[in-house]
C-alpha positions, 0 to 999 in steps of 0.5 A, a space after each residue: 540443466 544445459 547452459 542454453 536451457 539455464 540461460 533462456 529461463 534465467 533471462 526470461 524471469 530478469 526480463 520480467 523482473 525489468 519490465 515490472 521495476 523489480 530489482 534482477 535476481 542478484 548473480 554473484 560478480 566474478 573477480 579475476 586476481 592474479 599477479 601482473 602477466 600470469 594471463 588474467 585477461 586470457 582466461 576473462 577473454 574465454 568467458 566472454 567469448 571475444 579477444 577485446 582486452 588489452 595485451 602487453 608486457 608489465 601492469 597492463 591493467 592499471 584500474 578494475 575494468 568491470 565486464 558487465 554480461 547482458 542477455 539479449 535475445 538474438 536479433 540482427 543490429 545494423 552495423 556499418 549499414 552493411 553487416 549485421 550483427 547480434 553482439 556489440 559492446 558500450 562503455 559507461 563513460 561513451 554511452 552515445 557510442 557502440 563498438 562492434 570490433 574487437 580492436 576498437 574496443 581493446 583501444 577505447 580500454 587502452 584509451 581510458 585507461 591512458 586518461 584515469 590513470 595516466 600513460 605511465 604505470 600508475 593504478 587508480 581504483 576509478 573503473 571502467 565499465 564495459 557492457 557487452 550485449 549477446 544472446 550468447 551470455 548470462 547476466 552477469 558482472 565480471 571484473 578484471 582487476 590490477 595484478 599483484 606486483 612486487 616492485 614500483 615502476 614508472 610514477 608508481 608510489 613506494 607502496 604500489 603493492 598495498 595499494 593494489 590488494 587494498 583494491 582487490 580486497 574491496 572487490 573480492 571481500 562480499 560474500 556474493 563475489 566468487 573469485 578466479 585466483 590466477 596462477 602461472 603454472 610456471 610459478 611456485 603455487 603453494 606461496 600465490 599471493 592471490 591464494 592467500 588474498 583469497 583464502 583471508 576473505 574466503 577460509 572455507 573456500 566456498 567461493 574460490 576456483 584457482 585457475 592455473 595458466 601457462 601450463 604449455 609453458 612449462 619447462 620441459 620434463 616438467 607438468 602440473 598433475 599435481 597441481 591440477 589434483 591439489 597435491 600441492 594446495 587443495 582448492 575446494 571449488 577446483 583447480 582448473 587449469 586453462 591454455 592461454 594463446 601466445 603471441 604466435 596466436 595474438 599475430 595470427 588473430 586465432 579466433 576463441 573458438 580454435 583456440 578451445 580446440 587446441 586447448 582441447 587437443 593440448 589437455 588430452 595429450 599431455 593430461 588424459 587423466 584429467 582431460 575432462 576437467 581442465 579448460 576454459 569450457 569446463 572453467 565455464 561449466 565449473 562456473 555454471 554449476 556455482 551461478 545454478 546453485 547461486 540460483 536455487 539459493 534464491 528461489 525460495 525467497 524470490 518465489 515467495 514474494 512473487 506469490 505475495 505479488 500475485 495475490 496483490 494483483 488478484 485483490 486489485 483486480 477483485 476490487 476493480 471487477 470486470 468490466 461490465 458487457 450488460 448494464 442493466 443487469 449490473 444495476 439490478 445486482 448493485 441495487 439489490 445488494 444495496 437495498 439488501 444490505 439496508 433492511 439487513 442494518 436497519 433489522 439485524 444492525 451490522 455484521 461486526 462488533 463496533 464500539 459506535 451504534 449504527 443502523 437499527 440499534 442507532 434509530 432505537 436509540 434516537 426514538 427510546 432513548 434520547 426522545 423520552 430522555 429530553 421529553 421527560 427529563 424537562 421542570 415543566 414548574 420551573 418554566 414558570 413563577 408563583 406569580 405567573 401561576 397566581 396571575 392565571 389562577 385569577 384569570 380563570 376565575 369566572 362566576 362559577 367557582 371551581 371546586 378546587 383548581 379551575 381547568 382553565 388554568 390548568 390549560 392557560 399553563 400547560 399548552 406552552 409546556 406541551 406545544 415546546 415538545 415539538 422541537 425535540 419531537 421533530 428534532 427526533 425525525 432529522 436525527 433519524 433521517 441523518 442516520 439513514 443518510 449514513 446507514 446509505 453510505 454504508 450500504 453501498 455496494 463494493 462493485 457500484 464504489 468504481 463508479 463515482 456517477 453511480 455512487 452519488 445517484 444512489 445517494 442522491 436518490 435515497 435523499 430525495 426519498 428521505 425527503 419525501 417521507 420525513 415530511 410526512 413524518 413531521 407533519 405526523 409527529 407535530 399533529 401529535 402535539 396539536 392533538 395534545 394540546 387541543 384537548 387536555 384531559 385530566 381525570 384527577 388531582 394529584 394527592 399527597 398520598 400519589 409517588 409524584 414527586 414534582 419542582 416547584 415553582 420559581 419564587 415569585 416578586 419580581 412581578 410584584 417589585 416592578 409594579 411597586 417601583 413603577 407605582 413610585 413614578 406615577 400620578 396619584 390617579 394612576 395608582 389606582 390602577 397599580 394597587 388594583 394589580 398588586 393587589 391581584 398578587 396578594 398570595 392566601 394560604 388557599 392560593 398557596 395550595 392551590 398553586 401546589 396542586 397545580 404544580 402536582 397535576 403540571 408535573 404529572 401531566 406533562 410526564 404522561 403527555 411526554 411518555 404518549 407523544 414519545 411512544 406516538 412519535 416513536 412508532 410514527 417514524 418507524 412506521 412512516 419513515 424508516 420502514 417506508 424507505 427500507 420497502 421501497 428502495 428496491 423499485 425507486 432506486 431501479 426506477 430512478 437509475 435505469 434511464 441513465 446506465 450509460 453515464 452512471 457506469 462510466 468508470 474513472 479515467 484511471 481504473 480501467 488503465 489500473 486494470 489492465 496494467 494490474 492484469 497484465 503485472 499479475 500474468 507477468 509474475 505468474 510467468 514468472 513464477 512458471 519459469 522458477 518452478 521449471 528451474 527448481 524441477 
């Protein structure tokens, strides 16, 4: 892939990346290491394709200056108000500033190098951050660090020397940082300094390209054919070698582009062998293959997780749907869903195993279980003491004798027992219609949950529904225990020989210990009227069977009234409640809703925001994802 290609498609994927917030694709940082005026600054100048860097004799580069590389598609930017142009240059520490002219960026380095680092020879490890704008670059970082050095000079400390590899070792140490080690052609190779820096980081040498200048330099009778083959040390990346311009050049401002055609001209007279393989455009090609393969590295993971975006974004949108040309169409498919999925968990109960009951299996539970349980389960006797039982049995006794225990005591003491089952009977329906409630909740379709209007109405109109049959069903049920109590039949006695087992009543005498004290208090012609009630408490041992016969027919009849008003009860609301509800949702539901489609369909203010910023995410990472599979092809 040519570098123009690699560039348009490698932007175009870290545009979309800046746009949706991701982090770029990291491309690696390209380090220059050289010792101090072996031409570090010429061979960065080649790269980025302007003569803007400081020049001189000595250390002139006292601290990293960090060249970052920023595509931008070509446009015209005024300059001047008069000229246009497509590259400018900003610097970190004058962000309200923009330099167009090589010259007043080599002084603006000078400067803030003069202001980190004092205007003698000192070195500080504070950068300088150069961002340089072009639709000529790639993304990507390049640093220009201090040249090795010997010996102090200036306000230089002693140990000069550590501290500038100490330096150069921060930045060349990562492994995504491919280092440039530059050496003289004219200087002993196999003993560089930067050579060994390079190797102590990079043993494979997976990542370094030397870089040989000052070959025109060389003595005469002299060139660097073996140095440029690796005869003398094998670089695995390459040895390239480049033409830096002279100070003849700097004065005649020769331009980057002449100077690459005499380079060019320079290589094929003096080094045809190699010819093909030395200059700065091959030094930009060499680096273009490594910023490729840097690439493809990455694209496996960066694919990855852009299918992983794109499937988040279908599984938003899906859940916002589209928006709705047709309303009423709409409202037809949320109720039939709804009411579809109703009768589905009123019959069937829900899709999924679940450690709660819902729906049918919860009714059933509500009606069967826990109605017979509470119907049943009761002490009817214990609602009552021997006295109370003696008191009715003397009550009921009219002129003619009944032949064992008189109906009308029997009927005295079970009425009260029947009407108190009404409260767990009517109890039963508010238990089913909270369960309908909740089954409601449930049931509403995932395409009417962005609606928030819609969702309440739904809800707001199964409980008027509801209400309107559960009165119904109370009144039904409560007739059931009125029809109960108005006529209490009971065909036969308990005997001892019937399985019934059955409490007995409470102990009596507490009547009784009342009257006596009350009799202590009174006159002597009131006491008549008290002996004459105790005396209605003196227990026989025929009242003593026979308030155990009521006990049996008490405890037996109230078992067969609970078991009748729980099957009643039980079909009742199922019946007249649960199954008039499921049938009639469908046309209620419709009838109620249709008048009102605009208001009821209006969606949150954010979803349909959300929905068009996740459309657009989704399209941008598809792009995306386009443009990487290009480049892998």
């Amino acid at each position: 892939m040519g570098m123009q290609n690699l560039l348009s498609k490698l932007n175009v994927i870290q545009d979309i990346f800046s746009k949706l917030g991701y982090d770029p694709i990291e491309l690696p940082i390209i380090a220059v290491v050289g010792f101090q005026s072996a031409g570090k600054s010429s061979v960065l100048e080649t790269l980025v394709g302007r003569s803007c860097l400081p020049r001189g004799s000595g250390l002139v580069t006292r601290c990293p200056l960090i060249i970052q590389l920023h595509h931008v598609p070509s446009s015209k930017n005024v300059y001047d108000h008069e000229e246009w142009r497509n590259e400018w240059v900003k610097f970190s520490h004058a962000p309200n500033s923009t330099f167009y002219d090589d010259e007043e960026i080599q002084k603006e380095i000078e400067a803030e190098t003069d202001r980190l680092a004092g205007k003698n020879q000192n070195i500080i490890s504070t950068p300088i951050t150069m961002k340089v704008y072009s639709p000529n670059v790639v993304n990507l970082t390049l640093v220009d660090l201090p040249g090795l050095t010997k010996v102090a000079v200036g306000d230089q400390p002693e140990n000069i020397e550590e501290q500038v590899e100490e330096l150069i070792m921060d930045y060349i140490t990562p492994s995504s940082t491919i280092i440039l080690a530059v050496v003289a052609a004219n200087t002993d190779m196999a003993t560089s300094e930067c050579l060994k820096l390079a190797k102590r980081v990079d043993p494979t040498g997976e990542r370094t390209i030397a870089v040989v200048t000052k070959i025109d330099l060389m003595d005469r009778g002299t060139n660097a054919a073996d140095i440029l083959s690796g005869m003398i040390i094998p670089v695995k990346l390459g040895i390239i070698g480049v033409m830096n311009r002279s100070q003849y050049d700097l004065n005649q401002k020769t331009s980057v582009k002449e100077m690459r055609r005499k380079e060019r001209q320079f290589f094929e007279e003096h080094y045809r062998a190699i010819a093909d393989r030395a200059g700065a455009e091959y030094l930009a090609t060499r680096l273009e293959e490594l910023l490729s393969n840097h690439i493809s590295r990455c694209l496996p993971h960066v694919q990855n997780k852009l299918r992983e975006e794109i499937k988040i974004c279908a599984k938003i949108l899906k859940e916002y749907g589209d928006s709705l040309p047709d309303k009423k169409s709409a409202l037809i498919s949320v109720v039939n869903d709804f009411s579809k999925q109703f009768k589905d968990l009123c019959d069937k109960g829900p899709a999924h195993l679940s450690l709660e009951l819902v729906g049918g299996a919860k009714l059933r539970d509500i009606l069967h279980v826990k109605l017979e349980t509470a119907l049943t389960m009761a002490a009817p006797c214990k609602s009552y003491t021997t006295d109370e039982v003696l008191i009715a049995m003397r009550q009921s006794n009219v002129l003619e004798s009944p032949f064992l225990v008189t109906q009308l005591s029997f009927e005295k003491l079970m009425i009260p027992l029947i009407e108190a089952m009404q409260g767990p009977t009517v109890a039963s329906v508010e238990a089913v219609q909270d369960e309908l409630m909740k089954m409601c909740q449930l049931c509403i379709p995932t395409q009417a949950q962005r609606y928030p209007r819609l969702k309440q109405a739904i809800i707001e109109a199964v409980d008027q529904t509801l209400e309107k049959w559960v009165e119904k069903a109370k009144i039904m049920v409560e007739e059931f225990v009125a029809s109960e109590c108005s006529h209490i039949m009971y065909h036969r006695i308990p005997s001892d020989e019937d399985d019934i087992h059955h409490e007995h009543f409470n102990e009596g005498g507490t009547m009784r210990l009342k009257l006596e004290r009350e009799n202590k208090k009174v006159e002597n012609e009131g006491r008549a009227g008290m002996d004459s009630q105790l005396e209605l408490l003196n227990m026989s041992s025929e009242d003593e069977k026979q308030i155990d016969t009521i006990g049996r027919m008490i405890d037996h009849y109230h078992r067969l009234v609970a078991r009748t008003l729980q099957d009643c009860s039980a079909k009742a609301v199922v019946k007249f409640l649960m199954k008039k509800v499921r049938d009639s949702l469908p046309l209620s539901l419709f009838t109620d809703l249709e008048g009102d489609l605009d208001r009821l369909f209006e969606e949150n203010a954010d979803v349909e925001r959300k929905r068009r910023e996740t459309r657009e995410k989704k399209d941008a990472l598809t792009d995306a994802l386009r443009v990487i599979v290009d480049l892998e092809d």
